[in-house]
Structure formats: structure tokens, C-alpha cells
Backbone as a chain_set.jsonl record, in Angstrom:
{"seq": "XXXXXXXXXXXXXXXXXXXXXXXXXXXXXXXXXXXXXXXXXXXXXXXXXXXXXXXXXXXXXXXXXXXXXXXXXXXXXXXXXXXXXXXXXXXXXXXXXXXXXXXXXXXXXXXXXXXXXXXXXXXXXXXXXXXXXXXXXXXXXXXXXXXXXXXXX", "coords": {"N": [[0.832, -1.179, 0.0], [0.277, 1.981, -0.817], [1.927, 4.854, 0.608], [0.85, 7.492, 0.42], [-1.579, 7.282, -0.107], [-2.936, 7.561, 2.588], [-2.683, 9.873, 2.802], [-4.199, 12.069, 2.437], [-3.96, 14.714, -0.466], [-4.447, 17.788, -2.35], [-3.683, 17.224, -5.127], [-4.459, 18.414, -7.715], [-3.954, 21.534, -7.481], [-1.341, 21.475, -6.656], [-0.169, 20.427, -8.601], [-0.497, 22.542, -10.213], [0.61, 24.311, -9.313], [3.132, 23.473, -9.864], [4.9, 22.032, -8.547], [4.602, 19.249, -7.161], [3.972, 16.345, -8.424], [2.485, 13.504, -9.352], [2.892, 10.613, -11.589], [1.139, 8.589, -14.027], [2.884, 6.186, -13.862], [4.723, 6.062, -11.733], [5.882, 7.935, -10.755], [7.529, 10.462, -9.242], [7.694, 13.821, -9.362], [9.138, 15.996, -8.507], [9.504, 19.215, -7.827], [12.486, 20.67, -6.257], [15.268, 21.887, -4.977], [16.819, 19.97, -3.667], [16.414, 17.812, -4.939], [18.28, 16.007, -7.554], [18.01, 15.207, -10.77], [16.913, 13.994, -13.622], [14.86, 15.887, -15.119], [13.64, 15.862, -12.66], [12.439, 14.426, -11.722], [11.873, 11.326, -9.956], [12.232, 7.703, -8.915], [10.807, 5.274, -7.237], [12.343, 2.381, -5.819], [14.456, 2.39, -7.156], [17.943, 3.301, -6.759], [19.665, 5.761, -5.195], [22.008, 8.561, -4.158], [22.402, 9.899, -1.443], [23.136, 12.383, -0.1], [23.755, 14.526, 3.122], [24.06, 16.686, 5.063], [23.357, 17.414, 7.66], [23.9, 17.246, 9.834], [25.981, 19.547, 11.564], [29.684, 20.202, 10.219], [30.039, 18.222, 8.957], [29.845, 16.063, 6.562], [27.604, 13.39, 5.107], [27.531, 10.47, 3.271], [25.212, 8.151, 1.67], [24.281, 5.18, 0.472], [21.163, 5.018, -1.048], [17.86, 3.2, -1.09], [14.786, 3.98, -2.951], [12.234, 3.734, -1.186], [9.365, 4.825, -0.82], [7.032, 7.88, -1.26], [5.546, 10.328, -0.044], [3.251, 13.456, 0.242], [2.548, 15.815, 2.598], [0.955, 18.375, 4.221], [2.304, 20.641, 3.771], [5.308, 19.607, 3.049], [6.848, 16.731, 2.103], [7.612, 13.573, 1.717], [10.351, 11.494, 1.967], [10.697, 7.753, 2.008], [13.346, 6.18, 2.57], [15.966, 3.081, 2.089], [19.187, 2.676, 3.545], [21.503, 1.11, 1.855], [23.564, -0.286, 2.906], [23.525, -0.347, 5.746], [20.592, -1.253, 5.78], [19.517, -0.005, 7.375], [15.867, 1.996, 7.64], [14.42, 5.168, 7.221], [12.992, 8.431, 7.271], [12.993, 11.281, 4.967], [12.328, 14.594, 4.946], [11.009, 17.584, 3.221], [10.166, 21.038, 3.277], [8.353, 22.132, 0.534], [6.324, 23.758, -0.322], [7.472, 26.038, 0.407], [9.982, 28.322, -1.12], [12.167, 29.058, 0.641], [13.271, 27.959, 2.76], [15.447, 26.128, 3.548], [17.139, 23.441, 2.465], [18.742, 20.333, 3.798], [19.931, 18.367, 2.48], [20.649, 16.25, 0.291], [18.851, 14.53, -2.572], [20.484, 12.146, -5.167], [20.552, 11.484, -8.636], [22.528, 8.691, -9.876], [23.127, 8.236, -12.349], [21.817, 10.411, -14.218], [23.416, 12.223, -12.982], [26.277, 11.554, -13.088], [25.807, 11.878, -16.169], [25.837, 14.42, -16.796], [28.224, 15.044, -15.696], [30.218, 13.993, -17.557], [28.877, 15.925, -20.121], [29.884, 18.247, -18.942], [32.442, 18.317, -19.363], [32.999, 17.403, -21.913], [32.203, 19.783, -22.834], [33.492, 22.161, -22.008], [36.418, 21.026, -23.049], [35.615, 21.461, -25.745], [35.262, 23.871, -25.445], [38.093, 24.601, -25.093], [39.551, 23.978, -27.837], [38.77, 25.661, -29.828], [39.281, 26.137, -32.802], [38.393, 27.403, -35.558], [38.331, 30.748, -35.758], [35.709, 32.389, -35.773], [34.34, 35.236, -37.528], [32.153, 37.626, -36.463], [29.269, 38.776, -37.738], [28.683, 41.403, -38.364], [31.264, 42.364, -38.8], [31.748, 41.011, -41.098], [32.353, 42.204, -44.851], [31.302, 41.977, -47.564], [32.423, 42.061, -50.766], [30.888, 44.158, -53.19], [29.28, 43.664, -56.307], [29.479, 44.137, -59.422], [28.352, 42.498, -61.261], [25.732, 41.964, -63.642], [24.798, 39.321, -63.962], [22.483, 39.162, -62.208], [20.937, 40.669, -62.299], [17.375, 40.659, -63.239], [14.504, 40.97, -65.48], [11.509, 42.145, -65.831]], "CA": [[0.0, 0.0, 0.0], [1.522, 2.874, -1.233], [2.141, 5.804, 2.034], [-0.157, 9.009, -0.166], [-3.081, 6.996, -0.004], [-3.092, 7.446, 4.003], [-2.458, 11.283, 3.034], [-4.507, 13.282, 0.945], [-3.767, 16.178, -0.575], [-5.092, 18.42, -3.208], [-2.846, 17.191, -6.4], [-4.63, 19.915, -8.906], [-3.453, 22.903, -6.694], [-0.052, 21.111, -6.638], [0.221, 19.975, -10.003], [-0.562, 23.317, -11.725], [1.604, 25.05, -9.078], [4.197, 23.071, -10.356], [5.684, 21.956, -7.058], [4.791, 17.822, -6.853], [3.461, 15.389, -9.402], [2.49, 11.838, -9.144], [2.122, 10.28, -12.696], [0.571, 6.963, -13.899], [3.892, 5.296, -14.2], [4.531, 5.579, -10.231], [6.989, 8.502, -10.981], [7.392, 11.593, -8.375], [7.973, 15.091, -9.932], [9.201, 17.447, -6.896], [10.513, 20.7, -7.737], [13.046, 21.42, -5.196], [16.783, 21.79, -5.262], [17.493, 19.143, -3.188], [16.096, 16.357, -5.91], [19.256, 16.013, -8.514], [17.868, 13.521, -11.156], [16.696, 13.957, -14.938], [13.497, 16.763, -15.11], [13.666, 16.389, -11.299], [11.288, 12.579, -11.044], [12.166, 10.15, -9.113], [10.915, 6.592, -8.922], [10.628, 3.811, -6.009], [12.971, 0.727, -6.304], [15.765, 3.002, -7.585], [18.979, 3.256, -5.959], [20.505, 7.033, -5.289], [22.902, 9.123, -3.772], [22.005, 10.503, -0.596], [24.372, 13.37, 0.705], [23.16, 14.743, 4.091], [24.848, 17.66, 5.691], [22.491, 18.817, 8.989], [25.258, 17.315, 11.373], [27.694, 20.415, 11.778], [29.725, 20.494, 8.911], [30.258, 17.117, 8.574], [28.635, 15.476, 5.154], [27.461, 12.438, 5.131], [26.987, 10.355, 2.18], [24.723, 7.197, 1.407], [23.559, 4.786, -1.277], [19.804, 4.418, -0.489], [16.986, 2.716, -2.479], [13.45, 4.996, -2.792], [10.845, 3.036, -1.097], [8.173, 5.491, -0.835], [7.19, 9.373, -1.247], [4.135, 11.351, 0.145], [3.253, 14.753, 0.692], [1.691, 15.895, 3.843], [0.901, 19.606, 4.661], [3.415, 21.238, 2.583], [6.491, 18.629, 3.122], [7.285, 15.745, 1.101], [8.065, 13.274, 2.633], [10.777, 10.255, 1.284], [11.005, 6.805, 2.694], [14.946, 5.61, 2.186], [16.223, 2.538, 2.988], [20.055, 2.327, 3.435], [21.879, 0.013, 1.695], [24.723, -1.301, 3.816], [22.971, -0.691, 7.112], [19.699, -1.783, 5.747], [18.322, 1.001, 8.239], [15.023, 2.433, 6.8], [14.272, 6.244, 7.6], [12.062, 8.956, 6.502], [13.62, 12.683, 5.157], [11.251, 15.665, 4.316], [11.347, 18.717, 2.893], [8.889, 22.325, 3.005], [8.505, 22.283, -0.843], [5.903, 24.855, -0.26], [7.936, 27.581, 1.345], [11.409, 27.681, -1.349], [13.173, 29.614, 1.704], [13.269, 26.774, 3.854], [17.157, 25.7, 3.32], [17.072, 21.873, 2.714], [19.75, 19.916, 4.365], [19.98, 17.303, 1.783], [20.269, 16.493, -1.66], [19.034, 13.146, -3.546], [21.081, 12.125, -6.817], [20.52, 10.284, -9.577], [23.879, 8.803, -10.016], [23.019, 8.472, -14.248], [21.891, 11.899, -14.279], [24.7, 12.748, -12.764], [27.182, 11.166, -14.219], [25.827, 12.15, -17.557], [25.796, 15.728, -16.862], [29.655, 15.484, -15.736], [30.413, 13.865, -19.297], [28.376, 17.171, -20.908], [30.212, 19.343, -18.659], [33.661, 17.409, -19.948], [32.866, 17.433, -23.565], [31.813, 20.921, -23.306], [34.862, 22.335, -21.771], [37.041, 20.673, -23.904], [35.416, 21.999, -27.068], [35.651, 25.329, -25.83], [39.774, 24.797, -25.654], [39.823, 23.486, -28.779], [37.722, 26.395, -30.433], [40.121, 26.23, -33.339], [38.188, 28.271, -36.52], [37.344, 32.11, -35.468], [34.867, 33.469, -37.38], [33.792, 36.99, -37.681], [30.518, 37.621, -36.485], [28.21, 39.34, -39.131], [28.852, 43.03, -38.119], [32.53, 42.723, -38.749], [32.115, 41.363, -42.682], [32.406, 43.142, -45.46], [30.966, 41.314, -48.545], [32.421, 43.163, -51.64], [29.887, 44.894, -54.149], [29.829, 43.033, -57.116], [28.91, 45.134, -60.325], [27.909, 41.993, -62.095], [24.217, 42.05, -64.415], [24.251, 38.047, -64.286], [21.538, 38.328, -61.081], [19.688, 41.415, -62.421], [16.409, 40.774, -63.648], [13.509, 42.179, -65.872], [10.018, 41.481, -66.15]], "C": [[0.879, 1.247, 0.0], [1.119, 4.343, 0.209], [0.942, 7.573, 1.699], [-1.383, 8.25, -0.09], [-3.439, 6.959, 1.41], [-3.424, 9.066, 3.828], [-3.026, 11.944, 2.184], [-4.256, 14.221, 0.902], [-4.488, 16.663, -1.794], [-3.934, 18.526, -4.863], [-3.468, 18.257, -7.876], [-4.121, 21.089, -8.65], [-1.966, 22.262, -6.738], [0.815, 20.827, -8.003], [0.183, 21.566, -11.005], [0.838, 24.759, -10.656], [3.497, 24.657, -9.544], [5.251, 22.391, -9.421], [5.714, 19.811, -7.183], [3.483, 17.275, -7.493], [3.182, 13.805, -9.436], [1.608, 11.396, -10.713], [1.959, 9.096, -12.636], [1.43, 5.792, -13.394], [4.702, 5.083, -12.323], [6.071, 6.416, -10.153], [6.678, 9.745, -10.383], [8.526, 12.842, -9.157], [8.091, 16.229, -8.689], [10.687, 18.345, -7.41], [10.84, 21.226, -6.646], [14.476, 21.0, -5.258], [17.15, 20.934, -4.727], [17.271, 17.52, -4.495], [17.31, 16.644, -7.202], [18.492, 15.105, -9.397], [16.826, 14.555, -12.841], [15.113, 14.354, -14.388], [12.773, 16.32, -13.391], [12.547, 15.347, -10.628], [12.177, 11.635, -10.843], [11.758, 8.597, -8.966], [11.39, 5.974, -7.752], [11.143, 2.772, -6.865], [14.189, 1.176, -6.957], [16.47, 3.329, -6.032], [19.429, 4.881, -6.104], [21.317, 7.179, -4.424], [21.826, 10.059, -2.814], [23.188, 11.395, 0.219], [23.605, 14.587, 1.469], [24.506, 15.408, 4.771], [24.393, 18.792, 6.756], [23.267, 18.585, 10.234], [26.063, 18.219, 11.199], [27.914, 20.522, 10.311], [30.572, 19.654, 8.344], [29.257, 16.62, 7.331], [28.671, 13.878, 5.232], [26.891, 11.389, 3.595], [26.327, 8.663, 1.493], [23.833, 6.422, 0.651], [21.766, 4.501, -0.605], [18.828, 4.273, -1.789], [15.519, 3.425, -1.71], [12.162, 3.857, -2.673], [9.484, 3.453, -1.042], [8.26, 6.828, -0.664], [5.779, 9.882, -0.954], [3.997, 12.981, 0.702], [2.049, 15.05, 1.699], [1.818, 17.712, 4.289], [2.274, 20.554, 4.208], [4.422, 20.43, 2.663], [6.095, 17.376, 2.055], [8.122, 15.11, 1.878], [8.77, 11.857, 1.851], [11.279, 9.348, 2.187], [12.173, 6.234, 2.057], [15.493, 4.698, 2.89], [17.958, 2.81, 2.701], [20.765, 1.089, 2.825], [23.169, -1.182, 2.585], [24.067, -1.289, 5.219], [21.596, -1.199, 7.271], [18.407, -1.252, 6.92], [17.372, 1.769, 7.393], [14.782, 3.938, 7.881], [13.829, 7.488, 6.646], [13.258, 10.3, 6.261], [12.478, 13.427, 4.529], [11.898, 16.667, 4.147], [10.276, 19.504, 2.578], [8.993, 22.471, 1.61], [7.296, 23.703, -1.219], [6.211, 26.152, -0.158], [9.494, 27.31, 0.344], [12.108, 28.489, -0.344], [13.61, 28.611, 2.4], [14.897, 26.197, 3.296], [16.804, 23.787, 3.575], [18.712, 21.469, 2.798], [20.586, 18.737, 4.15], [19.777, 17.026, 0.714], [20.298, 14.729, -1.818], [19.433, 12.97, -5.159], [21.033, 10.968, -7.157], [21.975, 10.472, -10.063], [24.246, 8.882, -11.973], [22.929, 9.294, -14.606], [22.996, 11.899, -14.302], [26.216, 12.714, -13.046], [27.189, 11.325, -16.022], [26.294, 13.647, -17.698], [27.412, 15.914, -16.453], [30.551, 15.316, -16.804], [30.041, 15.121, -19.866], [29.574, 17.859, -20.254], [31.925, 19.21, -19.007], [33.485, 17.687, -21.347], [32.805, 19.202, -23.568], [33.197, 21.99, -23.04], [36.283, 22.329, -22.789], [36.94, 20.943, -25.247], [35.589, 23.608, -26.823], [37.359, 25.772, -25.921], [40.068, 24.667, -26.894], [39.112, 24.265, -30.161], [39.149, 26.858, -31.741], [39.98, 27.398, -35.111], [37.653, 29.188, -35.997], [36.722, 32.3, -36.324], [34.539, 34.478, -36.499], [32.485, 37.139, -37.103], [30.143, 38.643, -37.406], [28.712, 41.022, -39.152], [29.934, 43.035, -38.88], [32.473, 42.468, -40.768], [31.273, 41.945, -43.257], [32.19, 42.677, -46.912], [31.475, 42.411, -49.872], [31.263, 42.978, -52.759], [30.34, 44.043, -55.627], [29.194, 43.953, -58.266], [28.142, 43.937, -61.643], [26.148, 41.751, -62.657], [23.648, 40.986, -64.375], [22.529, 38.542, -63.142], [20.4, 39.486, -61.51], [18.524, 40.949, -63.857], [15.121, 41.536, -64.641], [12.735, 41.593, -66.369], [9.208, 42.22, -66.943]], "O": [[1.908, 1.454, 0.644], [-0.041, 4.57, 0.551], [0.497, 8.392, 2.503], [-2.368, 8.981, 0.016], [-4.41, 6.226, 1.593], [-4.28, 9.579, 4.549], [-2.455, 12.415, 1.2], [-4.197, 14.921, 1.912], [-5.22, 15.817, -2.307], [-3.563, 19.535, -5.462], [-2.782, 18.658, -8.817], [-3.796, 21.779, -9.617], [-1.279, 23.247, -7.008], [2.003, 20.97, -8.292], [0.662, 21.714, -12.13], [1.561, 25.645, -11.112], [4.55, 25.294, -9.525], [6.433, 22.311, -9.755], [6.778, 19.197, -7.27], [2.323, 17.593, -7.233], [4.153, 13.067, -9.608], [0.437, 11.608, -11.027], [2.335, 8.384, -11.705], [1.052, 4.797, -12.775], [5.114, 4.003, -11.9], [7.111, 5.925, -9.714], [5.659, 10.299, -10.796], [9.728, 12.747, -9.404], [7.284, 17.015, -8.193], [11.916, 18.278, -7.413], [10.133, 21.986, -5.983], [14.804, 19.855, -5.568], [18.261, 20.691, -5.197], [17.981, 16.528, -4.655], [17.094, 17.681, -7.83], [18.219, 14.047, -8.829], [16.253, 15.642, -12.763], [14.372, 13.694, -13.66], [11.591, 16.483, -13.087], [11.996, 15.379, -9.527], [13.106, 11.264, -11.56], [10.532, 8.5, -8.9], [12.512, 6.279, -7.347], [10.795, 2.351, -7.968], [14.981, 0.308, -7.324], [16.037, 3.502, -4.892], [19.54, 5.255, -7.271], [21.601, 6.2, -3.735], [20.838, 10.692, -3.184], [23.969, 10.929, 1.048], [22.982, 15.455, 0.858], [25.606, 14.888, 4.959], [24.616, 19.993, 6.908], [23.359, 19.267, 11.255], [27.086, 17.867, 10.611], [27.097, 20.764, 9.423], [31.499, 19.898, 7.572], [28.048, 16.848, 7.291], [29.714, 13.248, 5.405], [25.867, 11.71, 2.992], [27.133, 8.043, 0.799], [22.769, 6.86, 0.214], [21.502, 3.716, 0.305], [18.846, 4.806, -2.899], [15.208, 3.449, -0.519], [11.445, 3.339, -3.529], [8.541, 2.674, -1.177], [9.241, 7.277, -0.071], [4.922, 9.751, -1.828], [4.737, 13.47, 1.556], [0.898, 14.624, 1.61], [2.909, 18.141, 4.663], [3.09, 20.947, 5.042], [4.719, 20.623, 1.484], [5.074, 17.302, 1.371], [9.046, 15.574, 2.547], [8.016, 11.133, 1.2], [12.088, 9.685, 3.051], [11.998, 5.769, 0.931], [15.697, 4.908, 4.085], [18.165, 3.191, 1.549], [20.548, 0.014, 3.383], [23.379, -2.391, 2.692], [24.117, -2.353, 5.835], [21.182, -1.559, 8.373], [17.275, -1.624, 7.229], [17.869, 2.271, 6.384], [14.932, 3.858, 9.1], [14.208, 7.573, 5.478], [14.203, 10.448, 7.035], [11.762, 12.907, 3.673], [13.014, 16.902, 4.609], [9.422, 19.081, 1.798], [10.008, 23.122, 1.363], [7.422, 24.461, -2.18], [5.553, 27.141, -0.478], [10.225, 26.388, 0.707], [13.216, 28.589, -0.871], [14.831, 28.682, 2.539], [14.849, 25.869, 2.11], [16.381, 23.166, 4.55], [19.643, 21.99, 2.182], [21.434, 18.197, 4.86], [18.815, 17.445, 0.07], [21.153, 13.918, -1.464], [18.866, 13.496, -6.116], [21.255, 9.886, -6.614], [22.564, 11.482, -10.446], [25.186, 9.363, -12.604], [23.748, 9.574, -15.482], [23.699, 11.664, -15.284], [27.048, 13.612, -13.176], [28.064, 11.057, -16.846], [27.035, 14.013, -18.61], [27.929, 16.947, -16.878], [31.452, 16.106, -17.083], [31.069, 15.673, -20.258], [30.445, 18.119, -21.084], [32.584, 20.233, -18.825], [34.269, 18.555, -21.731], [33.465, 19.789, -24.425], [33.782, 22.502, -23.994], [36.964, 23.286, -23.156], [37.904, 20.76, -25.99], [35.935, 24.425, -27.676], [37.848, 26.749, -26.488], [41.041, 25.35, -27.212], [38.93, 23.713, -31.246], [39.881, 27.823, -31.518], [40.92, 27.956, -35.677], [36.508, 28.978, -35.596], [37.018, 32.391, -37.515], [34.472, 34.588, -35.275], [31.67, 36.4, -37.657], [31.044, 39.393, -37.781], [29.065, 41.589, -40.186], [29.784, 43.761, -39.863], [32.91, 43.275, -41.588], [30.126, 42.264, -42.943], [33.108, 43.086, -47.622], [30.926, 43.51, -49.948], [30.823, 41.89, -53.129], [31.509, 43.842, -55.959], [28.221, 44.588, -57.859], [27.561, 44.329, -62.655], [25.389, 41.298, -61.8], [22.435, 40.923, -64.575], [21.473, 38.082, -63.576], [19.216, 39.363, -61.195], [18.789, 40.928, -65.059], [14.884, 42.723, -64.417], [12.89, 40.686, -67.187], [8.085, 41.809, -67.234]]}, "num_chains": 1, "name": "protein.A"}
């Protein structure tokens, strides 16, 4: 039994604010900086990157698999189990309020690893920027006096 069917909320007011999405496919859409992961959905039964930094200013960082997500009075709430300690534990976040400083970021490690490839390729093409061209302002096309292109009707 999935944990939002205990919790209702008003998914039209949420969905057009743009904030948290639940589509057919059993895929969570939460706009908020802490979600890293391809157009920012999530699914259950996936494995991520959990990096947690509300101890001090110590970071903590752990593989956890997404067992469940519900939203409850503006929070969002994700059930994560650990993988090596096999400890299960909830994290939320005010997705209502974006002031609210979240203290935790979940990553998709494919995302994320794709986007450090882009940011690699991209880099590297800008060293390698090997033909200048002119931009448009600068040429100077010469005037040609030739009759071939003129016309008469």
C-alpha cells in the first residue's frame, strides 16, 4: 500500500503550481533543489545518492533505495532505505515555502554522471575552439557590379 493513499492532498493545486506530481507510471515530480535527477522525477525501487549535511559540517553520504514518497501539509516526505545498514528512515522537505534551506540532496547517479560527461565534452570543445569566425557586423561582402543576377520582367 503505497504511504499518499493514508495522506490526501489536493494534487490539482499542486500539479498546476508546479511543485509535486504523481504520474501513472509511479513517478514523483518534486521541484526542489534538493532532488538532482533527470526533469527532477524520481521513482521507487531506484537506488541514489544521498548526501546529508544537517550534522555540523560534517557530510554524510549514502547509497539508499526509494521506497516510498508522500506529501503531507506542505512537506514531502521520502522513505529511504540504506543500503549497507539496511536502516530504513524517513527525510522531508517544506517544498511549499522555497526559503526553507534543505539539508539534503538526492542524486541520480546516471543523471549525474551524464551531466559530468556534458560538462567534460563541453569544456574541452571550448579549448579546442580552433576556426574564429567573424561575427556578421565585422564582414564586409564586396559589391559586385555583375548584371548576371539582375532581372527584368
Amino acid at each position: 500500500m503505497k504511504a499518499q493513499t493514508l495522506h490526501p492532498y489536493d494534487e490539482t493545486i499542486l500539479g498546476l503550481e508546479n511543485l509535486y506530481v504523481v504520474d501513472c507510471m509511479g513517478n514523483f515530480y518534486i521541484n526542489s533543489e534538493a532532488i538532482i535527477a533527470h526533469d527532477k522525477a524520481i521513482s521507487t525501487g531506484r537506488t541514489y545518492l544521498l548526501v546529508d549535511s544537517s550534522i555540523g559540517k560534517d557530510v554524510k553520504m549514502y547509497s539508499v533505495i526509494l521506497l516510498d514518497v508522500y506529501f503531507e501539509d506542505g512537506f514531502v516526505h521520502l522513505n529511504v532505505q540504506d543500503l549497507l545498514t539496511q536502516k530504513k528512515f524517513t527525510i522531508d522537505h517544506n517544498i511549499e515555502c522555497p526559503e526553507t534551506r534543505c539539508t539534503w540532496r538526492l542524486i541520480d547517479m546516471d543523471y549525474f554522471n551524464k551531466l559530468l560527461d556534458y560538462k567534460t565534452i563541453q569544456s574541452y570543445c571550448e579549448k579546442c575552439n580552433v576556426t574564429k569566425t567573424k561575427p556578421i557586423a565585422e564582414s564586409k561582402p564586396e559589391q559586385s557590379n555583375d548584371d548576371l543576377l539582375e532581372f527584368e520582367f
